[in-house]
DOLO-273280 format. One record per residue (C-alpha): residue number from 1; residue in three letters; x, y, z. Coordinates in nm, 3 decimals, padded with zeros to 5 digits. Each point is the difference from the previous one (the first is absolute). Layout:
DOLO-273280
<pt NUM ALA <X Y Z>>
...
This chain:
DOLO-273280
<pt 1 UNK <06.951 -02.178 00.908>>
<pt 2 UNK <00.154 00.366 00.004>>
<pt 3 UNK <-00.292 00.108 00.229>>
<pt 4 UNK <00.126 -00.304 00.256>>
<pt 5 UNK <00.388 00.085 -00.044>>
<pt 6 UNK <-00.156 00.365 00.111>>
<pt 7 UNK <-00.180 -00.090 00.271>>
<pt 8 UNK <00.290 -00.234 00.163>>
<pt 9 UNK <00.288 00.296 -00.071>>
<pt 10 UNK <-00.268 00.214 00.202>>
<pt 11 UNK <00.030 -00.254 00.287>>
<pt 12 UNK <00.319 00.007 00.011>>
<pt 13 UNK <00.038 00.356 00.030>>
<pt 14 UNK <-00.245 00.029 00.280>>
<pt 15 UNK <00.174 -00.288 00.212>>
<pt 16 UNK <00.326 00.220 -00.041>>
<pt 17 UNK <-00.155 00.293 00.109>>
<pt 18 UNK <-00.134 -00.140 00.318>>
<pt 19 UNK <00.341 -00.210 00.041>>
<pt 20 UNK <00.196 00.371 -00.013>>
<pt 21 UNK <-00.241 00.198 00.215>>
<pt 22 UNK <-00.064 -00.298 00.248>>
<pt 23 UNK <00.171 00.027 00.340>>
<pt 24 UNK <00.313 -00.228 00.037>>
<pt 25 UNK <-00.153 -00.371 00.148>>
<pt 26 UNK <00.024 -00.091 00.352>>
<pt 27 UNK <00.254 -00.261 -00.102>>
<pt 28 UNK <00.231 00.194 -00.073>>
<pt 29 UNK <00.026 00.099 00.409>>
<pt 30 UNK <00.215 -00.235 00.200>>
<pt 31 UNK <-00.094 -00.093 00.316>>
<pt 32 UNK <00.196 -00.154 00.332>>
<pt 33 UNK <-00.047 -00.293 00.219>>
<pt 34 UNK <00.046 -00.091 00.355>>
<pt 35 UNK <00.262 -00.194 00.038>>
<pt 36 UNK <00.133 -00.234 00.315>>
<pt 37 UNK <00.387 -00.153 00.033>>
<pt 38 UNK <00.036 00.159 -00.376>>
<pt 39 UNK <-00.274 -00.186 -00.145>>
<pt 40 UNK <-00.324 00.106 -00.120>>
<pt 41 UNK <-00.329 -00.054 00.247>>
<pt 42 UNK <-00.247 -00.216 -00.144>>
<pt 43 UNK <-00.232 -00.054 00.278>>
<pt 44 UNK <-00.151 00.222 00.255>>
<pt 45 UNK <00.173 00.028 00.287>>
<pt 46 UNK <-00.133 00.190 00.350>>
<pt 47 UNK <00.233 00.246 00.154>>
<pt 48 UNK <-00.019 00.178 00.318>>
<pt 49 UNK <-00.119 00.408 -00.024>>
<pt 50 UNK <00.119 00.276 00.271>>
<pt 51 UNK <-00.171 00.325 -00.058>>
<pt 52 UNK <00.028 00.267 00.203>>
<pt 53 UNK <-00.241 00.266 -00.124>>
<pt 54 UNK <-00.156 00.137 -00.307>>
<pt 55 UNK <-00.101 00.345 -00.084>>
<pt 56 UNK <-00.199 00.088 -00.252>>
<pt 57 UNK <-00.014 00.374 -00.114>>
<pt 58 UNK <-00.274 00.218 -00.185>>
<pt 59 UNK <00.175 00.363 -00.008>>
<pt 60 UNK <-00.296 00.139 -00.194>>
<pt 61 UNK <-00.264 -00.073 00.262>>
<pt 62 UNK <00.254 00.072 00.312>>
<pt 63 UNK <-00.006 -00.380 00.144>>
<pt 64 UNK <00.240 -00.272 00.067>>
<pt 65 UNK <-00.070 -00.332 00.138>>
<pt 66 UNK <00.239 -00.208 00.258>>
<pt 67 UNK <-00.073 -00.355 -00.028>>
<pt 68 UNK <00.098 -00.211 00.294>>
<pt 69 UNK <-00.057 -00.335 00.193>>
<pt 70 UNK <00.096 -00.205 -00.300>>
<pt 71 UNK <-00.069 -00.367 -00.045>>
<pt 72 UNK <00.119 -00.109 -00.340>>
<pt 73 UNK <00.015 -00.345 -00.251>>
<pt 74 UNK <00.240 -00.017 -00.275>>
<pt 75 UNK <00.185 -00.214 -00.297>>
<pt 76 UNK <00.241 00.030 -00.283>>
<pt 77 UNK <-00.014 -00.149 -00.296>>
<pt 78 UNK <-00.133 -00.207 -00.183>>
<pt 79 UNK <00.280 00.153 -00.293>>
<pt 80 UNK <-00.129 00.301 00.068>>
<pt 81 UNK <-00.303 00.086 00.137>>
<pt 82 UNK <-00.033 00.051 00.381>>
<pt 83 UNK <-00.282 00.087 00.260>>
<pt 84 UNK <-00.027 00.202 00.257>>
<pt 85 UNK <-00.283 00.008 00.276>>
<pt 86 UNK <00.009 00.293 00.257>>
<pt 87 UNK <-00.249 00.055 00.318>>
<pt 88 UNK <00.029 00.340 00.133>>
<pt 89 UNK <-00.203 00.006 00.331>>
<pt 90 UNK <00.084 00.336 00.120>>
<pt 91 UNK <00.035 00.294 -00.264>>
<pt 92 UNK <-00.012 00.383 00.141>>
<pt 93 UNK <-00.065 00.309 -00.236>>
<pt 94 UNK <00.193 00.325 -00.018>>
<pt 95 UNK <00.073 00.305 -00.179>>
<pt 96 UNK <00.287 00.018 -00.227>>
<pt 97 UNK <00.160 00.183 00.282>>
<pt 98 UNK <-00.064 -00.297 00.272>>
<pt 99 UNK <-00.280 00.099 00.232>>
<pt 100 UNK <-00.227 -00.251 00.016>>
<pt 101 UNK <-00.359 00.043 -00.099>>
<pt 102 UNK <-00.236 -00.143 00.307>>
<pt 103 UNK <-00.331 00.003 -00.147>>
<pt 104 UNK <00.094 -00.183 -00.316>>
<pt 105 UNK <00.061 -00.409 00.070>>
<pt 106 UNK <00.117 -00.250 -00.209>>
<pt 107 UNK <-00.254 -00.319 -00.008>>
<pt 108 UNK <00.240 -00.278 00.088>>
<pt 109 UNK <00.131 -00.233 -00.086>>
<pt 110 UNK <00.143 00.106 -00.317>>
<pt 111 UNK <00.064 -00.281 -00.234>>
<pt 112 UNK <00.209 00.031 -00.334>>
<pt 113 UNK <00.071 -00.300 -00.228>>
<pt 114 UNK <00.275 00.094 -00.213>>
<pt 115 UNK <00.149 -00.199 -00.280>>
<pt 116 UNK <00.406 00.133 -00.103>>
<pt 117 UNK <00.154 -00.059 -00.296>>
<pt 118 UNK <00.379 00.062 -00.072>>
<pt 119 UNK <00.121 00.232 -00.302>>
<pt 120 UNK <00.360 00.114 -00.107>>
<pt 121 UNK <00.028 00.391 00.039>>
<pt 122 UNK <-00.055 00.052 -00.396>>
<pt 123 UNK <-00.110 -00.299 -00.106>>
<pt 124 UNK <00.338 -00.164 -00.108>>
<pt 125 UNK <00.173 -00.287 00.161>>
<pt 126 UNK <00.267 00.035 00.213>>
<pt 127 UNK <-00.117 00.385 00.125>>
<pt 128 UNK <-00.117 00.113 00.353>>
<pt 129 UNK <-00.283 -00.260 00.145>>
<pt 130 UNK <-00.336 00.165 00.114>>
<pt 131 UNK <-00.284 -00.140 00.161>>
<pt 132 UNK <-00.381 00.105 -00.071>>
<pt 133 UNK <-00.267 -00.088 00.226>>
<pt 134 UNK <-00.367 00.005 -00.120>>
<pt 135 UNK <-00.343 -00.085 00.108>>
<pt 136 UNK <-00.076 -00.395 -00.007>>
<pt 137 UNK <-00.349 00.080 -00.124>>
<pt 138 UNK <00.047 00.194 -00.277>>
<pt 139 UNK <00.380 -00.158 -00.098>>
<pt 140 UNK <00.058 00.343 -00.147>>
<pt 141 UNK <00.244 00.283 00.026>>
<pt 142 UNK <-00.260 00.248 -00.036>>
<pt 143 UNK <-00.280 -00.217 00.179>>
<pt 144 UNK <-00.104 00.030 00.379>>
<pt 145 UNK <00.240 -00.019 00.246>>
<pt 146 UNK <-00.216 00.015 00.370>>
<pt 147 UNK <-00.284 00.167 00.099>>
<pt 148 UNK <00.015 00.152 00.377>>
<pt 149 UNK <-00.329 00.091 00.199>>
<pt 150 UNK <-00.016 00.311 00.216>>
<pt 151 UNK <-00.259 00.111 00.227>>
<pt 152 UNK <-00.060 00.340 00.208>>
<pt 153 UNK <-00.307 00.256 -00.019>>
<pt 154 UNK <00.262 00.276 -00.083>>
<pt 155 UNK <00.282 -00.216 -00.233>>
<pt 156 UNK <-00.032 00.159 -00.327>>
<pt 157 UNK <00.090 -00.346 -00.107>>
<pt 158 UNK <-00.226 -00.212 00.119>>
<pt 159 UNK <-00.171 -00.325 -00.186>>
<pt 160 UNK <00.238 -00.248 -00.180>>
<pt 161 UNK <00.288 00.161 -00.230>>
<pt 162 UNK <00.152 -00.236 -00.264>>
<pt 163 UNK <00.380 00.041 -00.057>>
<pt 164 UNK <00.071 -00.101 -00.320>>
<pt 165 UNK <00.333 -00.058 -00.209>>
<pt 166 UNK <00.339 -00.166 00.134>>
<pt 167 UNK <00.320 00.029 00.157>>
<pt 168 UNK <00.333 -00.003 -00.087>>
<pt 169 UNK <00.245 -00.127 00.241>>
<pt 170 UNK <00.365 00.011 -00.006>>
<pt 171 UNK <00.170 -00.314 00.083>>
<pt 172 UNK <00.329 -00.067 00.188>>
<pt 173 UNK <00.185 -00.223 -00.120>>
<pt 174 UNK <-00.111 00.229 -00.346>>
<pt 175 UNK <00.256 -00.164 -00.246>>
<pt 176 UNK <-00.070 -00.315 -00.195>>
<pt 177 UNK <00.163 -00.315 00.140>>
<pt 178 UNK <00.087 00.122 00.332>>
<pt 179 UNK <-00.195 -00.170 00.292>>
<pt 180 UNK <-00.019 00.108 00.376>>
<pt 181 UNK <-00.188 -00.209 00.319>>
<pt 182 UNK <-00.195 00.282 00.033>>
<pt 183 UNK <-00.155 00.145 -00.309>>
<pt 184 UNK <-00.136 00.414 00.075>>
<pt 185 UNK <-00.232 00.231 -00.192>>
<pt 186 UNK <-00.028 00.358 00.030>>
<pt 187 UNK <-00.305 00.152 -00.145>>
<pt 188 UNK <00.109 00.424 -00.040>>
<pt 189 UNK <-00.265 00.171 00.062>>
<pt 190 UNK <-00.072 00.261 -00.245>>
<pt 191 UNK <00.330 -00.020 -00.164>>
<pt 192 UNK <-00.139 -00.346 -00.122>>
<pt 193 UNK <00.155 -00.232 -00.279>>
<pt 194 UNK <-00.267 00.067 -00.250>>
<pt 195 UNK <-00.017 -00.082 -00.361>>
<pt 196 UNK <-00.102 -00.202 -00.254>>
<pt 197 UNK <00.019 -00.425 00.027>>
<pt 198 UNK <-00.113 -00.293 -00.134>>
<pt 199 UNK <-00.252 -00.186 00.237>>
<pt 200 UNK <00.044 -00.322 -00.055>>
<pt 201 UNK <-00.348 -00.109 00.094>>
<pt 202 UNK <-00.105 00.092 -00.341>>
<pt 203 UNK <00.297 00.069 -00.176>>
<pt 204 UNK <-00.085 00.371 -00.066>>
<pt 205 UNK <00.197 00.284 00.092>>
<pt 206 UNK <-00.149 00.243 00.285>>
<pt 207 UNK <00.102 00.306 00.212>>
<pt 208 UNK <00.106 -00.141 00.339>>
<pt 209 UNK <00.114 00.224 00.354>>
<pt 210 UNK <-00.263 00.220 -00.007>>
<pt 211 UNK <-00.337 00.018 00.239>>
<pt 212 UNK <-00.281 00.129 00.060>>
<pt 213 UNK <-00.244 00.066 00.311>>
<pt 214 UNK <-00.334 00.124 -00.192>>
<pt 215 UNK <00.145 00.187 -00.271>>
<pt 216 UNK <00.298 00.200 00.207>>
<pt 217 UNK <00.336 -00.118 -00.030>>
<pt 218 UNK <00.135 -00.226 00.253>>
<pt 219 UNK <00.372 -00.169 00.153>>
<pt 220 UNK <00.102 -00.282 00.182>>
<pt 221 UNK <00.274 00.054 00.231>>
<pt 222 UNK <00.179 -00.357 00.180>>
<pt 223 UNK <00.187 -00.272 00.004>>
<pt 224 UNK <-00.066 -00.372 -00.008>>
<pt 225 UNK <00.214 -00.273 00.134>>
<pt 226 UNK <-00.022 -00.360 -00.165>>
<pt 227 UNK <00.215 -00.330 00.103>>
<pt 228 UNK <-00.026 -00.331 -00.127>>
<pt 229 UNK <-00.102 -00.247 00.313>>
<pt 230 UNK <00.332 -00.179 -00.072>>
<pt 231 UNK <00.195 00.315 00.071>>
<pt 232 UNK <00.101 -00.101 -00.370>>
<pt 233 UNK <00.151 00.308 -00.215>>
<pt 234 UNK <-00.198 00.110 -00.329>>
<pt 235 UNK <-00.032 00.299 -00.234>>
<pt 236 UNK <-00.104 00.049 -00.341>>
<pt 237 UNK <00.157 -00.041 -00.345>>
């Protein structure tokens, strides 16, 4: 009986252990929601997107990438996942300076499924609102984000690169409960809103903003446009 009483104090003191040296649970995070005339969206709902141009930059290997010619699908919602579908069909690369590079081309078109999720600035309800967009395939913060095909006898970078990790996009209107008929994100380029959120695609916190083209460092510099077809106002919350 003693040996038992042992064995079940021992338990204990292991499962308190873990509990104090665990990370604090995913729960804990709050997380926003769309929201449309003040009320939270519970369906999907397709908006119109107006992009201009992307650029995507990779200091350490000297290129940047203009994206162009952009045909794109999108939704909010439902509560608070959304999807974005963009079609480049003219991309152009450069050096970090700006002259272009001739003999490398980009295979087009380039096609990136995104899904976006919205998160409060530290996790706590009623902060900033940010917006994280992440590979459909993968559904994860860290997961792949495109791949884009270049071609070129002399483009140091030719074959198929992946891109992997996500995007952090600052929204306007950024403050919970305030809605606007046009609805804007900004993504910052490498002064990106990275940091640490909970994914709600499997409920486990996971470093979000940052990207990768191969294994250098990478930024996403523009600005999307979304409307409701209604011309309706919404926001988050």
């Amino acid at each position: 009986m003693l040996a038992g009483k042992k064995l079940f104090l021992l338990g204990l003191c292991i499962t308190a252990a873990v509990a104090a040296t665990a990370p604090a649970t995913a729960a804990a995070e709050e997380t926003p929601h769309f929201i449309k005339g003040g009320k939270e969206v519970t369906e999907e709902l397709r908006v119109n997107g107006t992009i201009t141009s992307f650029f995507l930059r990779v200091p350490a290997l000297g290129y940047k990438f203009l994206c162009e010619g952009i045909d794109n699908k999108a939704s909010i919602g439902a509560k608070w996942k959304s999807k974005l579908t963009i079609e480049f069909t003219k991309c152009t690369v450069y050096t970090v300076e700006g002259e272009e590079i001739p003999q490398c081309k980009v295979m087009e078109p380039v096609k990136i499924e995104l899904l976006d999720q919205l998160i409060y600035k530290g996790g706590k309800k009623g902060e900033e609102i940010y917006d994280v967009f992440y590979g459909a395939s993968s559904k994860k913060f860290t997961g792949l984000f495109s791949t884009i095909k270049f071609e070129g006898e002399d483009c140091a970078i030719a074959g198929t690169n992946a891109i992997k990790g996500s995007a952090v996009g600052l929204p306007t209107p950024k403050k919970p409960g305030e809605e606007a008929e046009v609805f804007k994100l900004k993504f910052m380029g490498e002064t990106a809103l990275s940091g640490n959120y909970l994914n709600r695609e499997n409920e486990t916190v996971e470093k979000a903003g940052e990207l990768k083209f191969g294994s250098s460092a990478a930024s996403l510099e523009g600005e999307v446009k979304l409307e409701l077809l209604g011309k309706e106002k919404f926001g988050g919350e």
